[in-house]
N, CA, C and O atoms as a GROMACS GRO file, in nm:
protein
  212
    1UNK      N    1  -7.775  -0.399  -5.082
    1UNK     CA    2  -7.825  -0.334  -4.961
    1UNK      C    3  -7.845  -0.185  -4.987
    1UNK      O    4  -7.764  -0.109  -5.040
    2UNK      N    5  -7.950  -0.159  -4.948
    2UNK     CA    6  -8.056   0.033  -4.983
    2UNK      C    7  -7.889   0.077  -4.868
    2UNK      O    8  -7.820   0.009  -4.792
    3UNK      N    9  -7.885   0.186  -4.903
    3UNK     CA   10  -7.788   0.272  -4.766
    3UNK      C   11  -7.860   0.323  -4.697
    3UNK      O   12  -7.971   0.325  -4.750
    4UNK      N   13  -7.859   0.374  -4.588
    4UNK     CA   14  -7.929   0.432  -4.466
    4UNK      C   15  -7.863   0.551  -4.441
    4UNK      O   16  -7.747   0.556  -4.399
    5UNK      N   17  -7.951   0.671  -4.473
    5UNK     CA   18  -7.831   0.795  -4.464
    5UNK      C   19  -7.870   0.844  -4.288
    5UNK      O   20  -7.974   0.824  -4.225
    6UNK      N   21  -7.764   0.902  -4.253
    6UNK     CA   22  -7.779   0.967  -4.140
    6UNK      C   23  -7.864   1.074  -4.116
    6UNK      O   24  -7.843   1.162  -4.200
    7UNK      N   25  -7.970   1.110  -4.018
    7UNK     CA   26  -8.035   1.186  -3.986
    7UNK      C   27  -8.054   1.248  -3.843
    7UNK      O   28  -8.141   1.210  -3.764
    8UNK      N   29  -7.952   1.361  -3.817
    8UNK     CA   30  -7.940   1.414  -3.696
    8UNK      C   31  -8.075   1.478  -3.672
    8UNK      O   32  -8.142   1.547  -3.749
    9UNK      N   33  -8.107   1.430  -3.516
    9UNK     CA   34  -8.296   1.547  -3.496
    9UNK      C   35  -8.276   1.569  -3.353
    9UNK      O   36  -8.175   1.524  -3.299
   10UNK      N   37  -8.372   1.638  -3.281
   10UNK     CA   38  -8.357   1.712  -3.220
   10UNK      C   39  -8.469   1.679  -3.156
   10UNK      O   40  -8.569   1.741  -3.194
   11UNK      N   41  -8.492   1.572  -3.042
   11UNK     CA   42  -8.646   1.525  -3.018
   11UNK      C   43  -8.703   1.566  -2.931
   11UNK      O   44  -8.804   1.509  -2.890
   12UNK      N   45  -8.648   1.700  -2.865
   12UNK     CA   46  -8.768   1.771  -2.800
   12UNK      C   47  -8.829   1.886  -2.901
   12UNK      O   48  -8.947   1.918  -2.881
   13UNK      N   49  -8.772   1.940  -2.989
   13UNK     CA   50  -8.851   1.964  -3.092
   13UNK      C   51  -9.010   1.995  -3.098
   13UNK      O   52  -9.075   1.901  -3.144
   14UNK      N   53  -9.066   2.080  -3.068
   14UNK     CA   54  -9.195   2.081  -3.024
   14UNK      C   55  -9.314   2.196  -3.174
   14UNK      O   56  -9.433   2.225  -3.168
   15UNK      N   57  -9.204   2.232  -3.293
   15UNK     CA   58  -9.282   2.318  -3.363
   15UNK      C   59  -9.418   2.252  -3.438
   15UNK      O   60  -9.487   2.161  -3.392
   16UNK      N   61  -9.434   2.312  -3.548
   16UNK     CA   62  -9.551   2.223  -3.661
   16UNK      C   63  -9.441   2.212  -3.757
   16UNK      O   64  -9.482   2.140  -3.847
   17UNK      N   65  -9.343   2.243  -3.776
   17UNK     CA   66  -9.212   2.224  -3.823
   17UNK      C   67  -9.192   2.080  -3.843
   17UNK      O   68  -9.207   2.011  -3.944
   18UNK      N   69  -9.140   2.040  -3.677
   18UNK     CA   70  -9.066   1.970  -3.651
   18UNK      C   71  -9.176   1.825  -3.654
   18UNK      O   72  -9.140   1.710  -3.678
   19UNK      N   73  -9.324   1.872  -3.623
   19UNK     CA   74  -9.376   1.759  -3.618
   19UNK      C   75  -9.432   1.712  -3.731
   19UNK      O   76  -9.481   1.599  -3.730
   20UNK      N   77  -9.435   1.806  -3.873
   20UNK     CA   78  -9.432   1.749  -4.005
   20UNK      C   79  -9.285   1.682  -4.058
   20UNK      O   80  -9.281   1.625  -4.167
   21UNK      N   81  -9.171   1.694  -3.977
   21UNK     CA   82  -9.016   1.667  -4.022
   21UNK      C   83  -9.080   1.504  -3.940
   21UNK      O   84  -9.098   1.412  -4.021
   22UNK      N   85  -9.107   1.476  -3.806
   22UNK     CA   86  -9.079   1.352  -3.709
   22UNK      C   87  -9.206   1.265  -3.829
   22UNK      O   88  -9.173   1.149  -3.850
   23UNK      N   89  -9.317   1.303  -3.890
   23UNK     CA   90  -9.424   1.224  -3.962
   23UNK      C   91  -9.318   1.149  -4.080
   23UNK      O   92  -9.287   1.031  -4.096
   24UNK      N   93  -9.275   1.281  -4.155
   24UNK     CA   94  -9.201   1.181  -4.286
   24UNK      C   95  -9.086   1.070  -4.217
   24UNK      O   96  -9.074   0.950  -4.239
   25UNK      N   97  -9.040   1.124  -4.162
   25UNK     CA   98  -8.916   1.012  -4.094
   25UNK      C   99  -8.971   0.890  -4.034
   25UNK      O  100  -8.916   0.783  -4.060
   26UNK      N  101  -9.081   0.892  -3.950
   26UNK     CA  102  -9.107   0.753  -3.948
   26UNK      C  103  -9.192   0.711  -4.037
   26UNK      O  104  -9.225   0.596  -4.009
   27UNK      N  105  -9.264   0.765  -4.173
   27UNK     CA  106  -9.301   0.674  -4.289
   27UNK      C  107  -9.164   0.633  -4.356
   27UNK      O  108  -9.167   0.525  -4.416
   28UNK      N  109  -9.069   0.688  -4.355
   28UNK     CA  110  -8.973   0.629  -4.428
   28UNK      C  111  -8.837   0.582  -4.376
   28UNK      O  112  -8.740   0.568  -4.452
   29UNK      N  113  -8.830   0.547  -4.194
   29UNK     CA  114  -8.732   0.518  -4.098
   29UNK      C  115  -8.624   0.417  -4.158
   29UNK      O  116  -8.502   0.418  -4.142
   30UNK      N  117  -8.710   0.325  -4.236
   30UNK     CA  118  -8.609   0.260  -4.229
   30UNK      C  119  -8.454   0.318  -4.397
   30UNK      O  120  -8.356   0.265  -4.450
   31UNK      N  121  -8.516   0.425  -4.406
   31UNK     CA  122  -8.419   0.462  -4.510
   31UNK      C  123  -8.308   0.544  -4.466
   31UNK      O  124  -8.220   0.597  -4.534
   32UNK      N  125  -8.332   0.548  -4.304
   32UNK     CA  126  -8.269   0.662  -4.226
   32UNK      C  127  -8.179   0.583  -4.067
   32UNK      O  128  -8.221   0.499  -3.988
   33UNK      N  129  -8.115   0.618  -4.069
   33UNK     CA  130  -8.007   0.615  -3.957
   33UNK      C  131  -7.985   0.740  -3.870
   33UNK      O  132  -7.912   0.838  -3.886
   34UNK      N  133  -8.111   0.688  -3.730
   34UNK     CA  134  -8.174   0.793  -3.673
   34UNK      C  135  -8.064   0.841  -3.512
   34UNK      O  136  -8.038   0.772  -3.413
   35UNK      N  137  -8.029   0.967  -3.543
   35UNK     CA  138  -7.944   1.053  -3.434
   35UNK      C  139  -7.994   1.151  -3.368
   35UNK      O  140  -8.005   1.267  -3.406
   36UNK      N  141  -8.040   1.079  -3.213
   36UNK     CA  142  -8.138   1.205  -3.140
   36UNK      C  143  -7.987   1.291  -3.059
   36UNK      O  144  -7.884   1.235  -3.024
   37UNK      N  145  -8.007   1.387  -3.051
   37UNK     CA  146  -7.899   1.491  -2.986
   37UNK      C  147  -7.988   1.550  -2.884
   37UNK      O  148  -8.110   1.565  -2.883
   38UNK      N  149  -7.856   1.594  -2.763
   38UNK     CA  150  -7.873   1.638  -2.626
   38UNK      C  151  -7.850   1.820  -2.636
   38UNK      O  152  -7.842   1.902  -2.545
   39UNK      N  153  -7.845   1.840  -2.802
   39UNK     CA  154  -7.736   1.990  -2.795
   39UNK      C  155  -7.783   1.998  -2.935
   39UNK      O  156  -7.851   1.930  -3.012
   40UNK      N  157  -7.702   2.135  -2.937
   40UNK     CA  158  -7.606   2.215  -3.094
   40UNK      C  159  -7.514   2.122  -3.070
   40UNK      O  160  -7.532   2.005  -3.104
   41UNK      N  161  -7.437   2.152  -3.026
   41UNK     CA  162  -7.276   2.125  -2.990
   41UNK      C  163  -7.294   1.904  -3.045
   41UNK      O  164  -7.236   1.831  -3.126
   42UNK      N  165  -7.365   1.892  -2.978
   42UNK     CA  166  -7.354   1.754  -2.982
   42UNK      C  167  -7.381   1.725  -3.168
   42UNK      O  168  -7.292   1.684  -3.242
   43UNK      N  169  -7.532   1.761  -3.215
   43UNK     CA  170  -7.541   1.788  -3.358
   43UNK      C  171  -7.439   1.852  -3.426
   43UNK      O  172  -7.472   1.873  -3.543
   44UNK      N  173  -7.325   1.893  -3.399
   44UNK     CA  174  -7.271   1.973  -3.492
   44UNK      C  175  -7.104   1.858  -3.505
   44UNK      O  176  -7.018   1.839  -3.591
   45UNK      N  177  -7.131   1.811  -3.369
   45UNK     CA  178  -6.990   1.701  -3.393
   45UNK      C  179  -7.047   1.594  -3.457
   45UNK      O  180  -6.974   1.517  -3.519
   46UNK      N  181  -7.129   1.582  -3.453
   46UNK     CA  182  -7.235   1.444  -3.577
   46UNK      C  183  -7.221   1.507  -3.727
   46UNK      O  184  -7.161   1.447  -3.817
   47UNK      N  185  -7.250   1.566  -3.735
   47UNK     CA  186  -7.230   1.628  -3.901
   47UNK      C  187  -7.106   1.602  -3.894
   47UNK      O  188  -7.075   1.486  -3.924
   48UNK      N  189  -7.012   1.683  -3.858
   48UNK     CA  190  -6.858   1.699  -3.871
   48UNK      C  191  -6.842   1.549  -3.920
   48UNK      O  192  -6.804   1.513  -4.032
   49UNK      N  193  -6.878   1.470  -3.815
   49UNK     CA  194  -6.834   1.336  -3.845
   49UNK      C  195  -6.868   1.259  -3.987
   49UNK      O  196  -6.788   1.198  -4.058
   50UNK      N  197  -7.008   1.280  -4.009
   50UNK     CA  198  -7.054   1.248  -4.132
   50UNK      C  199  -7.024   1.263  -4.203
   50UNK      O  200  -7.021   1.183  -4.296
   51UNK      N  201  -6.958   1.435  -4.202
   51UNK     CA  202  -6.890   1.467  -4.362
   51UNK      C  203  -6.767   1.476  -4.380
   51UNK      O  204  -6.706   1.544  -4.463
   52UNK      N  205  -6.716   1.379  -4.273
   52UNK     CA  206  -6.548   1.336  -4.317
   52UNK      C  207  -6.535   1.217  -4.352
   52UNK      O  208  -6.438   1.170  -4.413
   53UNK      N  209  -6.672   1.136  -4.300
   53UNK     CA  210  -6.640   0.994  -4.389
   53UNK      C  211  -6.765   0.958  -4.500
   53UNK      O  212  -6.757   0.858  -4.572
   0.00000   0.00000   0.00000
């Protein structure tokens, strides 16, 4: 089984940034384990989490 790494985003996100970041992610979704956040605060306890296990 491929692993599915975690990918915290931010889906109101409105730059040319963010909408060349949202293109690659869904050509390659399924390699990704997708985390929409309400915050910083909320994204930042998702990492935390990620990088303790």
């Amino acid at each position: 089984m491929v692993p599915r790494y975690p990918l915290i985003l931010n889906p109101r996100a409105r730059s040319e940034r963010a909408r060349r970041a949202r293109h690659f992610v869904m050509e390659h979704a399924t390699r990704f384990a997708i985390y929409a956040t309400n915050s910083a605060e909320e994204a930042a306890e998702l990492a935390q989490r990620f990088s303790e296990e």
